[in-house]
C-alpha positions as CSV (number, residue, x, y, z in Angstrom):
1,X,0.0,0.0,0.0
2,X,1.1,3.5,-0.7
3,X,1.9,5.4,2.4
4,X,-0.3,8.0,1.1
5,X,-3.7,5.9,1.3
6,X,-6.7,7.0,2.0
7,X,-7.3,6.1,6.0
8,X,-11.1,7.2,5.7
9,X,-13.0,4.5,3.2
10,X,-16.2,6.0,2.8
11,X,-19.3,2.7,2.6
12,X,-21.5,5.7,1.0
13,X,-19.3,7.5,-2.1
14,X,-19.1,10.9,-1.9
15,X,-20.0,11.4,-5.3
16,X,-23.5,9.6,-4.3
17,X,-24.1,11.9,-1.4
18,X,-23.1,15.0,-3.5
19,X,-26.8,14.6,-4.8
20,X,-28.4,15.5,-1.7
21,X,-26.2,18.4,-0.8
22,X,-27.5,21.5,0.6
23,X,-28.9,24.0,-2.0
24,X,-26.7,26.7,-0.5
25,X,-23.4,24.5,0.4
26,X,-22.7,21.6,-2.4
27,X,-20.2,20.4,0.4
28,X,-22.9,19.3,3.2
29,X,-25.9,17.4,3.3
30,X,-28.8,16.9,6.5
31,X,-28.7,14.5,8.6
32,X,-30.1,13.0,11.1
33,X,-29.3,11.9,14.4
34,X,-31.1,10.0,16.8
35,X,-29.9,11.1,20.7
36,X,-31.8,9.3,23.2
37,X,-35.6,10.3,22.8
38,X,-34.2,13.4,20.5
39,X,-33.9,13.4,16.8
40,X,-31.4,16.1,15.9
41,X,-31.0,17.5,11.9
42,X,-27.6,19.2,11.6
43,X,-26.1,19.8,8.2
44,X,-22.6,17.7,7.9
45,X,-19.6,17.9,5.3
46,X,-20.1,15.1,2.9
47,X,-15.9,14.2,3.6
48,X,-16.8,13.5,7.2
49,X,-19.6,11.2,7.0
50,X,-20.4,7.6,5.8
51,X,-16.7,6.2,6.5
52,X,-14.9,4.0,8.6
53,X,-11.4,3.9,9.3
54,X,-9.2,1.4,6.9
55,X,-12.4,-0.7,6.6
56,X,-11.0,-1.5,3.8
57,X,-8.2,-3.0,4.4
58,X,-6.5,-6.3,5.5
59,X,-3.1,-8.3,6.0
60,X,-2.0,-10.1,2.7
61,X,0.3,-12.5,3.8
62,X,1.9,-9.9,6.1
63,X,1.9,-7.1,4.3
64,X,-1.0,-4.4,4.7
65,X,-3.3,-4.4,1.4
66,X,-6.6,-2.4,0.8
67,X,-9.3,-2.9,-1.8
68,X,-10.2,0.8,-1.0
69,X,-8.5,2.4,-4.0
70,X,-9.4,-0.5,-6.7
71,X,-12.9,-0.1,-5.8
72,X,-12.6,3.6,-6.5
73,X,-10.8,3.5,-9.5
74,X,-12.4,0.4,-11.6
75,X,-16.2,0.6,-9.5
76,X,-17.0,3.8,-8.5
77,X,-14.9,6.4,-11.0
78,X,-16.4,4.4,-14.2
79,X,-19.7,4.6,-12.8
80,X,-19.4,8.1,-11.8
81,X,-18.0,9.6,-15.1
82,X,-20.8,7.0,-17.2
83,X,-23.7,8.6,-19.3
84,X,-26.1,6.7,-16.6
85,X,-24.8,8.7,-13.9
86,X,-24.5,11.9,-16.3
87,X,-28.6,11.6,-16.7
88,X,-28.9,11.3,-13.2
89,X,-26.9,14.0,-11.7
90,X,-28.1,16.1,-14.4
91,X,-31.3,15.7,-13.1
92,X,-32.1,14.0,-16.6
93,X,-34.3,10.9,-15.4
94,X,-36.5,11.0,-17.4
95,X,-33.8,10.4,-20.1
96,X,-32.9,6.3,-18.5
97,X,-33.5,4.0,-20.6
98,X,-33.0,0.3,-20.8
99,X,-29.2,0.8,-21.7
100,X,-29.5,1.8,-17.8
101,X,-30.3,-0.8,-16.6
102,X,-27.5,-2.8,-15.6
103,X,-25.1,0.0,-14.8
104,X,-28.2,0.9,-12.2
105,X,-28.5,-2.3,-11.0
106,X,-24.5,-2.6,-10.6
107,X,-24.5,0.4,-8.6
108,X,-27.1,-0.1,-6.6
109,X,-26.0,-3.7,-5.0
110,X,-23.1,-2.3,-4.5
111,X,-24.0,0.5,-2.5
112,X,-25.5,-2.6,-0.8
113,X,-22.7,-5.0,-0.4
114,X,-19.8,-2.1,0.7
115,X,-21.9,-0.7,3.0
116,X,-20.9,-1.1,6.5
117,X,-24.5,-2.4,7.8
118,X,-23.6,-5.8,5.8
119,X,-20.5,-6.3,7.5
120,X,-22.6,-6.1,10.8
121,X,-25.5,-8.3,9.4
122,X,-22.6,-10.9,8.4
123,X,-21.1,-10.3,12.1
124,X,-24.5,-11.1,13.7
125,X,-25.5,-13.8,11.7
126,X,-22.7,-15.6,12.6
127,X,-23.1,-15.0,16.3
128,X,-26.6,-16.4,16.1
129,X,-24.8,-19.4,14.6
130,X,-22.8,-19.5,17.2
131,X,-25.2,-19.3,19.2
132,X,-27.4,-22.0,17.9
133,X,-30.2,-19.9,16.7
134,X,-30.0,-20.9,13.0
135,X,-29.4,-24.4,13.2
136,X,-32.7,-25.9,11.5
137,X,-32.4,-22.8,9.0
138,X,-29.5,-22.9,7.1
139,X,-28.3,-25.3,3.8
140,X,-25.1,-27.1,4.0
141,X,-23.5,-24.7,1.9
142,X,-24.2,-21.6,4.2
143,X,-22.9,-24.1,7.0
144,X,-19.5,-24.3,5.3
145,X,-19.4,-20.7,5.0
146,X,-20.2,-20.8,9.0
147,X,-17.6,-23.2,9.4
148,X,-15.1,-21.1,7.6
149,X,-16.0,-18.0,9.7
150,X,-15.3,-20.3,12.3
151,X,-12.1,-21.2,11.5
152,X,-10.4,-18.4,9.8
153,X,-9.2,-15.2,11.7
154,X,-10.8,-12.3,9.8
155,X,-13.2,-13.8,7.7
156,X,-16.5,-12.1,8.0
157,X,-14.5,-9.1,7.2
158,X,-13.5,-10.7,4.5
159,X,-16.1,-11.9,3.5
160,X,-17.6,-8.3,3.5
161,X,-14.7,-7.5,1.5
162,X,-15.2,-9.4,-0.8
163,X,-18.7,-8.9,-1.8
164,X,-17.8,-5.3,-1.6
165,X,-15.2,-5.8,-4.7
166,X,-16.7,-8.4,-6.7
167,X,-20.7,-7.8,-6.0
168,X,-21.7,-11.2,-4.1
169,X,-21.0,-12.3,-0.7
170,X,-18.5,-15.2,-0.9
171,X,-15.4,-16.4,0.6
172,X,-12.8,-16.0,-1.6
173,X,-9.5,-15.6,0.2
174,X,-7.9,-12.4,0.4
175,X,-7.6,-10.5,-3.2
176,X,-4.3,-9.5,-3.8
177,X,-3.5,-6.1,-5.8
């Protein structure tokens, strides 16, 4: 990894959020925070919101490796600069058609897949498999992909990671770049 990667990995693109910015600030969007019994809208910068620190990254074989700035530069920059995007952003929706289709799709799991939500849905799922709770639910094959949880340091985030870079939730050992 370069020693100037990104630390913050944002699970909602910036470019994304850019949509709902603030008519009078294109650098902030609302938000909304629950505080106790209190829900409090604030206006926030787009940079310091929807990211994690290095989630991201992992240990390849001993040396630190990211997926952070391939999913950038082959997921979301294509997507970004694409005519589908252009329509949208535009504020041309009208304009989709069914050459849309797929790079919407695309997109849209995985907004799904990267965000940080599936990476605690994973996490839980797995506890409640630890914990016996899914027992007369699951198929052999998701009981490998317990058993592999199991027995592999790291691998629900890995398996997060995963589905984050290809666009399905699989174990696939750690991807090298």
């Amino acid at each position: 990894m370069a020693a100037n990667a990104p630390i913050k990995h944002h699970y909602v693109p910036q470019f994304y959020m850019r949509q709902f910015a603030c008519a009078d600030d294109a650098h902030k969007v609302m938000t909304l925070e629950r505080h106790c019994d209190v829900v409090v809208a604030d206006r926030k910068s787009i940079e310091g919101i929807g990211w994690q620190e290095r989630l991201h990254d992992y240990d390849d074989a001993g040396a630190p490796a990211s997926i952070e700035g391939d999913i950038n530069r082959e997921i979301e920059t294509p997507f970004s600069n694409s005519p589908t995007w252009r329509k949208i952003s535009g504020r041309q929706c009208a304009s989709l058609d069914a050459s849309d289709r797929l790079p919407l799709y695309g997109f849209a799991r995985h907004l799904q897949l990267r965000n940080l939500e599936m990476l605690r849905f994973i996490e839980s799922q797995h506890e409640r498999y630890l914990a016996g709770a899914l027992e007369d639910e699951l198929t052999d094959d998701e009981r490998d992909v317990h058993a592999w949880i199991t027995a592999t340091p790291g691998a629900a985030h890995e398996m997060f990671r995963s589905g984050a870079w290809t666009g399905c939730c699989r174990p696939t050992g750690a991807r090298s770049t």
